[in-house]
VOGU-3710 file (C-alpha; in Angstrom, 3 decimals, decimal comma):
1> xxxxxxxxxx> 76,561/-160,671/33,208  76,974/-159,953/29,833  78,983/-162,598/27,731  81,650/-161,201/25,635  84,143/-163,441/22,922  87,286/-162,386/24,741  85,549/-163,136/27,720  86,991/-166,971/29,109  83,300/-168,198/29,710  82,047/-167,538/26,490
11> xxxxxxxxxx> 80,443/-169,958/24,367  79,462/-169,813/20,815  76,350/-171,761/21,399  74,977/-169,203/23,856  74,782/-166,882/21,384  71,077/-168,147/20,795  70,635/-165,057/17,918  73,523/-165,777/16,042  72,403/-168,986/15,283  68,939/-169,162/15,603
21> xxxxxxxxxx> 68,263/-167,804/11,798  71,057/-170,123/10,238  69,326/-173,122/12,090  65,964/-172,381/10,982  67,466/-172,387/7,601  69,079/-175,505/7,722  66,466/-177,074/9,137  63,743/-175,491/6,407  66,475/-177,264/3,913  66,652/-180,912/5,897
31> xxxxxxxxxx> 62,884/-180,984/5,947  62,666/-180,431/2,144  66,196/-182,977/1,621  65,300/-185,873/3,870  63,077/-188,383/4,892  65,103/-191,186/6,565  65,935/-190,805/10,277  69,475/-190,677/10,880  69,157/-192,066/14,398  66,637/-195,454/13,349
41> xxxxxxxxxx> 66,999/-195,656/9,634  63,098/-195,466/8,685  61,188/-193,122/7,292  60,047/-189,883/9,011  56,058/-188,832/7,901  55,752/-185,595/7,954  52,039/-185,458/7,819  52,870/-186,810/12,145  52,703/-183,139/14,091  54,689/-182,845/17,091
51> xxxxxxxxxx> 53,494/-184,133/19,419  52,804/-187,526/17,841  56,034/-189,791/19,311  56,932/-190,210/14,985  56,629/-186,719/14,092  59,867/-184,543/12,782  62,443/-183,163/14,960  65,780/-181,792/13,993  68,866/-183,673/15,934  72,317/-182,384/16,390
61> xxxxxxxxxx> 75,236/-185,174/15,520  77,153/-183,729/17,956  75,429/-182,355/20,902  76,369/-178,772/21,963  76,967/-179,503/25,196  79,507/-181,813/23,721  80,973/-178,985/21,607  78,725/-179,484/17,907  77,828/-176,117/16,231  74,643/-175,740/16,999
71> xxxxxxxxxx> 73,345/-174,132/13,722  75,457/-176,209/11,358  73,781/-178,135/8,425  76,868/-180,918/8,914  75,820/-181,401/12,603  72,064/-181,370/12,276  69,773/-184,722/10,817  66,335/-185,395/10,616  64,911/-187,642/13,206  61,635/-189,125/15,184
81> xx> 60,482/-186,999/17,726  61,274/-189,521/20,147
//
């Protein structure tokens, strides 16, 4: 079933292509910005490749499921892998 904005189901955040570009943005601009993790407080390495526990991840604030935009530069932070 295809999901449609007047549609009552529809979500925002199921519109993977929508956002997908604006996150990869943001997230291009966090890793270049930050270097503290915003869930810890210490400092991410980025030399640490995923899928060392201390390597970068992005982290939405406010998880989607929860209602954050997923693609938003206010919602997402750097953070540990794990």
């Amino acid at each position: 079933m295809a999901r449609y904005k007047h549609h009552a189901q529809y979500r925002p955040d199921h519109d993977v292509a929508a956002h997908r570009k604006v996150f990869e943005l943001n997230k291009k601009k966090i890793y270049a910005t930050q270097d503290i993790c915003g869930i810890c407080g210490r400092p991410v390495d980025p030399s640490y490749k995923y899928p060392h526990p201390l390597s970068r991840c992005i982290d939405h604030i406010i998880p989607i499921s929860k209602g954050g935009n997923p693609s938003a530069i206010e919602n997402l932070q750097l953070a540990h892998w794990t």
